[in-house]
Backbone bond lengths (Angstrom), bond angles and torsions (degrees), N, CA, C in turn:
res aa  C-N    CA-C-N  psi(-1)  N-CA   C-N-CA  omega(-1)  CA-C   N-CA-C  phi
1 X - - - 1.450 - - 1.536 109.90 -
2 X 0.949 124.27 -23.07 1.473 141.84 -146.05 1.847 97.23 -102.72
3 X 1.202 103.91 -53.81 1.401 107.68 167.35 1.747 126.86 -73.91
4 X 1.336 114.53 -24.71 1.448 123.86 169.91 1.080 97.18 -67.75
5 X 1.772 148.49 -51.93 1.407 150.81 172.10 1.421 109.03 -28.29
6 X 1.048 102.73 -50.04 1.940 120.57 -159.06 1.558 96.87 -74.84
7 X 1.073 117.82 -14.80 1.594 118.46 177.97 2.167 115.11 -97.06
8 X 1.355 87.29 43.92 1.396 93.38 -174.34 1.717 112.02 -116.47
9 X 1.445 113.59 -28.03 1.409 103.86 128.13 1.646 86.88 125.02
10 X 1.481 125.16 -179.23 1.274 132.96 -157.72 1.412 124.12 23.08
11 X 0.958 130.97 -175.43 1.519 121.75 -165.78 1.284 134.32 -60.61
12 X 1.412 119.66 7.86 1.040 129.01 -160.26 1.796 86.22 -97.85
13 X 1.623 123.60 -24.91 1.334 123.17 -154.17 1.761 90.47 -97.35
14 X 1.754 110.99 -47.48 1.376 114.08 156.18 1.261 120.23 -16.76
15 X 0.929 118.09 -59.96 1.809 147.06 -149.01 2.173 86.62 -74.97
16 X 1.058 104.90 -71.55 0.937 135.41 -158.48 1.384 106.97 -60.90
17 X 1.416 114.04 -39.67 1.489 120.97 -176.21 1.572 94.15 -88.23
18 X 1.133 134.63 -11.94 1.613 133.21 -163.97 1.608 100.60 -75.31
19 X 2.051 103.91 -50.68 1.342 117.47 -176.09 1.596 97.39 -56.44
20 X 1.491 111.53 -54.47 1.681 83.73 -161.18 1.129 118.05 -88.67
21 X 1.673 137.28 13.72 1.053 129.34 159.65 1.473 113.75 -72.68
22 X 1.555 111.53 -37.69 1.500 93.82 177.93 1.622 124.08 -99.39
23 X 1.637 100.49 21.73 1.579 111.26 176.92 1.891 85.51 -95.88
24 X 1.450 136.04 -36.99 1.236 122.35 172.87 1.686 136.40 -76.44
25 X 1.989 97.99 -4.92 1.235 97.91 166.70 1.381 110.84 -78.28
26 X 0.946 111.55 -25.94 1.916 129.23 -168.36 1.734 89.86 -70.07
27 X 1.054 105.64 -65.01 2.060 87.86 175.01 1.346 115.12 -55.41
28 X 1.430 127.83 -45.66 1.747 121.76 -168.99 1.457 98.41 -44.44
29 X 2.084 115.98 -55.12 1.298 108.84 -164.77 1.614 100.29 -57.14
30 X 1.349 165.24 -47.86 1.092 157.80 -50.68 1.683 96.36 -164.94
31 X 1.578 102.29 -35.67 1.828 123.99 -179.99 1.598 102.39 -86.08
32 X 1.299 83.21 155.71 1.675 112.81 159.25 1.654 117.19 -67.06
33 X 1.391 121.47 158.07 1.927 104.12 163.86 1.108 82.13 -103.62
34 X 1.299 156.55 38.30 1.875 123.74 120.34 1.378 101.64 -75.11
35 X 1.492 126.85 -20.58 1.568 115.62 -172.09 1.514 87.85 -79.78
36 X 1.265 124.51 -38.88 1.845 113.80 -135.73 1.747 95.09 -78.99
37 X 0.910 111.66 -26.47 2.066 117.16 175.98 1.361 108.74 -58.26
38 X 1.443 124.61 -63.29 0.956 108.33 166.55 1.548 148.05 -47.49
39 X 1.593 101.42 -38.32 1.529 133.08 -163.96 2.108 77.54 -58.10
40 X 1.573 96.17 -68.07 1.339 103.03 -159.43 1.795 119.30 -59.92
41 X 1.351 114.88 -21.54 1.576 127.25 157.36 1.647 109.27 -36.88
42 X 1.395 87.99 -69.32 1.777 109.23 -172.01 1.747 113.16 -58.41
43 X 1.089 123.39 -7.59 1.300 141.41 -148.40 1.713 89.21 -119.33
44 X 1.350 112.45 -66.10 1.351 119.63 -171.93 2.029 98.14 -69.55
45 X 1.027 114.70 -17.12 1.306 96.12 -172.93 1.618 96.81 -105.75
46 X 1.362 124.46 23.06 1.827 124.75 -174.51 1.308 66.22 -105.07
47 X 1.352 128.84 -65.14 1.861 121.25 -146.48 1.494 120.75 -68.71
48 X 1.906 109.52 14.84 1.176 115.93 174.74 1.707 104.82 -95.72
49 X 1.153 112.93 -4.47 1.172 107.62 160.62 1.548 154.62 -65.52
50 X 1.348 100.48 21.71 1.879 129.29 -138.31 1.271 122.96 132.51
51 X 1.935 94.58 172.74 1.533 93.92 163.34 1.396 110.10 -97.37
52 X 1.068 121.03 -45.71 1.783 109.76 -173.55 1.631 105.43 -50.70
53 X 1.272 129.66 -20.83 1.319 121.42 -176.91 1.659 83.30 -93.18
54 X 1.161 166.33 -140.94 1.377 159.21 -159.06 1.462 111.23 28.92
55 X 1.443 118.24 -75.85 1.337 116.41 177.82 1.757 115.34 -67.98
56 X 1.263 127.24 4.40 1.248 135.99 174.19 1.515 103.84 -91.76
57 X 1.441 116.87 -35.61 1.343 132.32 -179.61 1.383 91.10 -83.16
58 X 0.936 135.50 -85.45 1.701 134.11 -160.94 1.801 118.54 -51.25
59 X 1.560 97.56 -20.51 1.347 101.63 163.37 1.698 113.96 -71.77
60 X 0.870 113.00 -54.50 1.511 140.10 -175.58 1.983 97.58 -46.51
61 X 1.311 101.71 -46.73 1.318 108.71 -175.33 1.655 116.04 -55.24
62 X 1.596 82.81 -61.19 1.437 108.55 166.86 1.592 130.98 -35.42
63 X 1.715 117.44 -41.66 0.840 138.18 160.97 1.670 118.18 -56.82
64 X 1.261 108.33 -59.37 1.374 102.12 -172.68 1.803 99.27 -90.26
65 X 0.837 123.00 11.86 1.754 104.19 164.40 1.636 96.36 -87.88
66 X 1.194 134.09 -38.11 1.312 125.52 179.48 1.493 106.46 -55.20
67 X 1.914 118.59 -72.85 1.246 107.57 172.30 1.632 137.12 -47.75
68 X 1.336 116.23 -37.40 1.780 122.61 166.35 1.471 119.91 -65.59
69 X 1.575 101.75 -48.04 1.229 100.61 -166.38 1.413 139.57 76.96
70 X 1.544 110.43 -122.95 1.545 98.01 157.28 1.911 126.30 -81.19
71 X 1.186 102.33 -3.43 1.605 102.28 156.10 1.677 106.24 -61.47
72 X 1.103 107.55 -49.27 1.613 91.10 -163.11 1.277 122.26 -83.92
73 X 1.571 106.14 8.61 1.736 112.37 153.69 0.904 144.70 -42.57
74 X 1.587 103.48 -42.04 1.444 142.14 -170.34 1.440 95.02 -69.77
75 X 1.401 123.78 -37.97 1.097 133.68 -153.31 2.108 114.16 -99.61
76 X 1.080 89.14 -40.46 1.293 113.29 -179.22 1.759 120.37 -56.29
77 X 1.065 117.96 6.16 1.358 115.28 178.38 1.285 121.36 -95.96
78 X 1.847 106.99 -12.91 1.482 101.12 -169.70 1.370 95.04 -98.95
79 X 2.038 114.76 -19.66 1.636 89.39 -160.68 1.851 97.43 -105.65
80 X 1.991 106.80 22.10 1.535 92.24 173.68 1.624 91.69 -91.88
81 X 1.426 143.53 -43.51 0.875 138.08 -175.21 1.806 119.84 -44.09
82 X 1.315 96.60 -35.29 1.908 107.81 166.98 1.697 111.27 -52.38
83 X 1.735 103.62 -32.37 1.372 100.05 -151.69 1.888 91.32 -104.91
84 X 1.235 107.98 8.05 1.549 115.39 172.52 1.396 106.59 -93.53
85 X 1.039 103.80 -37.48 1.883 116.35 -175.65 1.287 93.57 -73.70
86 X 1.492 142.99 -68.02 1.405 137.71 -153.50 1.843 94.96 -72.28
87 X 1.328 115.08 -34.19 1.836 92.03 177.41 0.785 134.95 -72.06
88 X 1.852 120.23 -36.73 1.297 133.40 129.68 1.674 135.46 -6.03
89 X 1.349 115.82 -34.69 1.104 100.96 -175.43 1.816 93.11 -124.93
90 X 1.326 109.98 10.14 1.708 107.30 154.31 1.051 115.23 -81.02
91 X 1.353 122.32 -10.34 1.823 116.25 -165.82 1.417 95.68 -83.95
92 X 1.492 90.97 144.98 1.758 100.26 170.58 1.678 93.13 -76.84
93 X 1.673 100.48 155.04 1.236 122.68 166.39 1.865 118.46 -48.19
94 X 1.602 92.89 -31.23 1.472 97.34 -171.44 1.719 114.39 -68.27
95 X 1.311 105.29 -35.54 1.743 133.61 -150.07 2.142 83.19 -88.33
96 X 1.419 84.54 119.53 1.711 113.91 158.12 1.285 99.92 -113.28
97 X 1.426 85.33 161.46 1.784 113.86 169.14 1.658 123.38 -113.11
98 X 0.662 124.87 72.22 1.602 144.71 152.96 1.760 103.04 -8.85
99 X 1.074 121.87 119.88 1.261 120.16 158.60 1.851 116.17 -121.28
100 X 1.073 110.59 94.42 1.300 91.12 -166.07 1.691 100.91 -107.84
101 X 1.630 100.12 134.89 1.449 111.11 172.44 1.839 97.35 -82.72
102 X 1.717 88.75 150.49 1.432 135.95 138.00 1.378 148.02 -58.74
């Protein structure tokens, strides 16, 4: 309930998403990483519910790869692949990607 609130928008939701990102880093330290895989599954599959829940999730992500670090490596494969799938299907049909070697 608390997080559907936070999706009401201008700074008040800012504000709001700030508290519970760093009221949920305060649990990661607090968990196990057999807890924290899951925690973060369940998390990545709330932020399929939208975008403000996505960028609430990807903020959140964002946050704890700074604080974990290389803990959240370990972790990081299921929710970069989320963030390959969601760009993927923003690209216009028209738009390639060019890789050009040097």
């Amino acid at each position: 309930k608390i997080i559907t609130s936070l999706m009401v928008g201008g700074q008040e939701r800012q504000a709001g998403e700030d508290e519970m990102i760093s009221s949920l880093v305060g649990l990661v330290y607090k968990i196990t990483e057999k807890e924290l895989h899951p925690l973060l599954l369940q998390l990545l599959q709330w932020s399929e519910g939208g975008s403000g829940r996505a960028v609430t999730f990807y903020n959140l992500t964002a946050k704890l790869s700074d604080k974990l670090q290389g803990l959240f490596l370990m972790f990081g494969g299921s929710i970069f692949t989320g963030i390959v799938e969601k760009l993927s299907l923003t690209r216009l049909p028209s738009q390639e990607f060019k890789i050009e070697e040097n």
